[in-house]
C-alpha positions as CSV (number, residue, x, y, z in Angstrom):
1,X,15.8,19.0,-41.9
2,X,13.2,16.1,-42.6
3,X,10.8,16.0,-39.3
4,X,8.6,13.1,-39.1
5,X,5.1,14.1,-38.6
6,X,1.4,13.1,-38.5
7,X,-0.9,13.5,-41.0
8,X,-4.5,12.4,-39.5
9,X,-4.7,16.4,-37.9
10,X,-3.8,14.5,-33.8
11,X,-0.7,15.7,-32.7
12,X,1.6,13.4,-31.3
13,X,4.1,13.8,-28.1
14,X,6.5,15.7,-30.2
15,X,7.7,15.8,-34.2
16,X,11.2,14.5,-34.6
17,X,13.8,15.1,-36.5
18,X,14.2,11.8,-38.7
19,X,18.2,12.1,-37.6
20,X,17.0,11.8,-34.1
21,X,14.0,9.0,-35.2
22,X,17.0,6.9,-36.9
23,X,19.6,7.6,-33.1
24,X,16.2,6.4,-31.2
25,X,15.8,3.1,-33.5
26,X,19.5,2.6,-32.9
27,X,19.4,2.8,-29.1
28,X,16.5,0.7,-29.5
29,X,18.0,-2.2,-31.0
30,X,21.3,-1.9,-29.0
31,X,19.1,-2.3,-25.8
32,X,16.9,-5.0,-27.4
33,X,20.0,-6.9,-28.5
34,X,21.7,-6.4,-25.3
35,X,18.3,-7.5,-23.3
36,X,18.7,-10.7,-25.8
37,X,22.3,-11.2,-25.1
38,X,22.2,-11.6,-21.5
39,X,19.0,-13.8,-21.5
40,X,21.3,-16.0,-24.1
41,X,24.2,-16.1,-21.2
42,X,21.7,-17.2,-19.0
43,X,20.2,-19.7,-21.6
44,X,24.0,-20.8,-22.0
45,X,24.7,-21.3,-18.3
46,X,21.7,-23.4,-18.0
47,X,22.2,-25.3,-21.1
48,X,22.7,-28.7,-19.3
49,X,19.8,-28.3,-17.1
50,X,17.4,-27.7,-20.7
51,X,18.6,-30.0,-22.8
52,X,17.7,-32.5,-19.8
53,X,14.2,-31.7,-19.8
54,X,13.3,-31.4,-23.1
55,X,14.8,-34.5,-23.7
56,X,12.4,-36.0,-21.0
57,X,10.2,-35.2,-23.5
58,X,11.3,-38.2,-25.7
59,X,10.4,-42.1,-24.9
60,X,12.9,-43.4,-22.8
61,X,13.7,-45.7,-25.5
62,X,14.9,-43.0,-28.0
63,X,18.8,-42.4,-28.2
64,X,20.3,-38.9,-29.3
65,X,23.4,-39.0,-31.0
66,X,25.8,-36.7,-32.0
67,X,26.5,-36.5,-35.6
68,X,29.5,-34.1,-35.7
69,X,32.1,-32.7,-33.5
70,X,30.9,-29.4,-33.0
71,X,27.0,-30.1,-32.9
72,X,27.2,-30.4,-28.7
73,X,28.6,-26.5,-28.6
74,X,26.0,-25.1,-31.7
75,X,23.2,-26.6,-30.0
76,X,24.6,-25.0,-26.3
77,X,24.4,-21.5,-28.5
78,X,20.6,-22.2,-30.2
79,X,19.1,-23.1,-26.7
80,X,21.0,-19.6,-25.7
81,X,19.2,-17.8,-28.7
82,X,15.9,-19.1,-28.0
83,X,16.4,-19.0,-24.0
84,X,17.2,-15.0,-24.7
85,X,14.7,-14.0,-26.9
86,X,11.9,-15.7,-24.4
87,X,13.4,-14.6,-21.7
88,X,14.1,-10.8,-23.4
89,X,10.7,-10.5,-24.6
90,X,9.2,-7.9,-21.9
91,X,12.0,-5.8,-23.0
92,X,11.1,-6.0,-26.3
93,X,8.4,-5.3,-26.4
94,X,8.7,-2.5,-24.0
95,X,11.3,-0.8,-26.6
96,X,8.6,-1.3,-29.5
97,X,6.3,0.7,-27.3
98,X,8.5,3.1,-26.4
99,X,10.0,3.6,-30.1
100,X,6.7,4.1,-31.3
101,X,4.8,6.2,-28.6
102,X,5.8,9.3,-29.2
103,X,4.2,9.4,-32.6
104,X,0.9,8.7,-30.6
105,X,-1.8,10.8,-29.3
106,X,-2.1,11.0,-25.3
107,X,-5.3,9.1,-25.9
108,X,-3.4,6.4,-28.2
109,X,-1.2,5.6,-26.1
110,X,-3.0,4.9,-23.1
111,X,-5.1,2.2,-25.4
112,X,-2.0,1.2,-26.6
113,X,-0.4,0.5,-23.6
114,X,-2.2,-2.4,-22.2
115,X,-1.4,-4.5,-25.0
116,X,2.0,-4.9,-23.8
117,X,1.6,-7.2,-21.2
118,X,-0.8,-9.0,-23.3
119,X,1.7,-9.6,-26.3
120,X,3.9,-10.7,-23.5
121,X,0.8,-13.4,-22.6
122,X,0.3,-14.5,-25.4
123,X,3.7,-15.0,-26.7
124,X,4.0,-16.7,-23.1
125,X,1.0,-19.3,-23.9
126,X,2.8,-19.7,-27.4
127,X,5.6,-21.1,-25.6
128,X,4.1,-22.8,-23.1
129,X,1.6,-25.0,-25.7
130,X,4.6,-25.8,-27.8
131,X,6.0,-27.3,-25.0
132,X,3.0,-29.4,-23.9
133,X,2.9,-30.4,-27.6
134,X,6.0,-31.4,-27.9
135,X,6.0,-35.1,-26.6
136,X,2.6,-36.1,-28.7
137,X,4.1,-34.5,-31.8
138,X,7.7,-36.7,-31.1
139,X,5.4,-39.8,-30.6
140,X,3.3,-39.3,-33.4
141,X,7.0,-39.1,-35.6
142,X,7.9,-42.0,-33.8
143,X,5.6,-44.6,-34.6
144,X,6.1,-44.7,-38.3
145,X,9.3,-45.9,-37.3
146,X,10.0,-49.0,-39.2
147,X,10.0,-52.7,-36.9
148,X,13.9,-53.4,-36.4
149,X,15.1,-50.0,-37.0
150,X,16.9,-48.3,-33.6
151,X,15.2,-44.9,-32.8
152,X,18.1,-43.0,-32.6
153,X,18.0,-39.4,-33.5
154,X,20.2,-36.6,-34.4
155,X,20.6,-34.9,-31.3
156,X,21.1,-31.4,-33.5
157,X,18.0,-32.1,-35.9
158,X,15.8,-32.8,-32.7
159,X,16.6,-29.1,-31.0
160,X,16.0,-27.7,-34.6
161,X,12.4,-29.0,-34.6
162,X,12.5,-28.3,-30.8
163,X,13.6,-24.1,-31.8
164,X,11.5,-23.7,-34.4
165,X,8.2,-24.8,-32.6
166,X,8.5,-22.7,-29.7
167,X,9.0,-19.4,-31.7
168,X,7.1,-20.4,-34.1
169,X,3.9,-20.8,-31.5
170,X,5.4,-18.0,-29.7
171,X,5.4,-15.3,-32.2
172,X,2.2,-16.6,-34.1
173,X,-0.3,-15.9,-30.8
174,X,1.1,-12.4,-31.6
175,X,-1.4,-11.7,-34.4
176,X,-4.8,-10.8,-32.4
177,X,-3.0,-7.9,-31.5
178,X,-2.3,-7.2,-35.0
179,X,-5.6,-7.6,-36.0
180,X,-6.7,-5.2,-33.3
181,X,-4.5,-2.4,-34.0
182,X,-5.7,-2.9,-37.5
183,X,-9.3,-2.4,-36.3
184,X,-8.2,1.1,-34.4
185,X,-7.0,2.6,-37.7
186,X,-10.3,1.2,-39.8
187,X,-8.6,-1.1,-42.0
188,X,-10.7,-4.4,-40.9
189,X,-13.7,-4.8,-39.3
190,X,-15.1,-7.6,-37.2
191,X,-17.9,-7.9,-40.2
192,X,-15.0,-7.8,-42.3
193,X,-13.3,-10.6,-40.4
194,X,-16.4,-12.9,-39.9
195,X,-17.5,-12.9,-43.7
196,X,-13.7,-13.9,-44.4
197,X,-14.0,-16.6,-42.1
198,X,-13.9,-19.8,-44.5
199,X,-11.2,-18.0,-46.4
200,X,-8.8,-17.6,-43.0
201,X,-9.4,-21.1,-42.0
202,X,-8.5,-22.3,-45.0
203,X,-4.7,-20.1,-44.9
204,X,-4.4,-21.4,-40.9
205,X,-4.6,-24.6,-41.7
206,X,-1.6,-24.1,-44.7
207,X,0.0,-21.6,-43.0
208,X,0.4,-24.0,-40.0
209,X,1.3,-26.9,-41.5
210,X,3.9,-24.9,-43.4
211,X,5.7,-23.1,-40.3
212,X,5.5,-26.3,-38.3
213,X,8.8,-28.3,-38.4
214,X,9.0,-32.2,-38.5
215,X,5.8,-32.9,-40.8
216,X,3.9,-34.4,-38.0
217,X,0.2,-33.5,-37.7
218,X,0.0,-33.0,-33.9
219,X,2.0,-29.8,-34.0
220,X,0.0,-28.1,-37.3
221,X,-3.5,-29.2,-35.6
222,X,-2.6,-27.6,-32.2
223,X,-1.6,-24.3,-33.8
224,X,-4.6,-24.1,-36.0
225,X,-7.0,-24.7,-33.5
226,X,-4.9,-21.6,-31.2
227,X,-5.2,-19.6,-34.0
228,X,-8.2,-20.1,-34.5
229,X,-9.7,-19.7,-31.5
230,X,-7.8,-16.7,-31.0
231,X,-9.4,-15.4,-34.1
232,X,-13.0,-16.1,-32.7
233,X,-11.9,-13.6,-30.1
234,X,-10.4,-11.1,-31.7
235,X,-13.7,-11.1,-33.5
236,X,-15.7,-10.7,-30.4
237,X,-13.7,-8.4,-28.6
238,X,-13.3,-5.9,-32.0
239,X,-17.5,-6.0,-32.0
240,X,-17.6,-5.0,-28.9
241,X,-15.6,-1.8,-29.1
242,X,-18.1,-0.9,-31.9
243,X,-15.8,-1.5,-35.0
């Protein structure tokens, strides 16, 4: 029977069977997915209410429309979606930590831990600065509107953008924590990180105009200057624990 084990000489919580490791990742998911599931029902039930206020985030001028028949009911499921994966991320997260803890030390796991609720933060700011964002990166799209022409949007391309800007911020303030963990098992160090500096402001700015929907350059500029400024900390908190 295959047993999944450590290597480093630390002994973890327990070696498992990998049979037992694969019926733990199942249970996992089936609980993540469910948590995701009934945030979307809630998402669903509210779908009126949302679509109201982010579309207070256009001018009062701008018209949506509705293209084709069915876009009213797939956009009802996509605000469901991301509705349930915000509101499902504590339990996410809390399954990641509990899928991987037992191949932890006592003393890895109690720095491990904490990070939790700060993934949950920071995917929470994510969300929260793609929202504030969102009416200065609509305007900015909006002025190069031609004189004469009606602003009249695609009500289903506008909750597209919408989607993809909140997860997008949402899940990219995850990567301190990344960077950190990476730090523990001496991969990267903050002198590492600063000499690479030029080099990782160079891939924010691409990577964030890349993962940004719409083209504007409101949305790409925010997210740099997040990730960026995350990245100054990350720098500074890594130094100070000595790595």
């Amino acid at each position: 029977m295959t047993v999944i084990e450590r290597t480093d000489g630390t002994s973890p919580s327990g070696a498992m069977p990998l049979t037992s490791h694969l019926a733990e990742l199942r249970n996992r998911l089936i609980w993540s997915f469910l948590a995701i599931g009934i945030g979307g029902v809630i998402g669903f039930a509210w779908g009126g209410p949302i679509i109201e206020l982010l579309r207070a985030a256009l001018p009062a001028n701008v018209k949506l429309i509705q293209i084709e028949l069915g876009d009213g009911f797939a956009i009802r499921i996509q605000i469901a979606l991301v509705v349930g994966v915000i509101l499902a991320m504590p339990v996410l997260l809390w399954h990641v930590w509990r899928f991987v803890a037992p191949g932890l030390t006592r003393a890895e796991r109690r720095a491990t831990l904490p990070w939790i609720p700060v993934a949950l933060a920071f995917f929470a700011l994510g969300v929260g600065i793609a929202y504030v964002i969102l009416p200065f990166a609509a305007l900015f799209l909006l002025s190069f509107v031609p004189e004469g022409v009606d602003r009249t949007i695609n009500i289903r391309s506008y909750f597209d953008f919408m989607s993809t800007l909140f997860l997008a911020f949402g899940l990219l303030m995850e990567y301190p924590i990344v960077l950190v963990g990476l730090s523990r098992v001496g991969i990267i160090t903050s002198d590492r990180l600063r000499r690479s500096r030029r080099i990782v402001i160079l891939a924010m700015a691409v990577f964030a105009a890349v993962v940004t929907p719409g083209g504007d350059l409101v949305s790409p500029t925010v997210l740099w200057a997040a990730l960026y400024v995350l990245y100054e900390g990350t720098i500074l908190f890594i130094r100070r624990t000595g790595r």
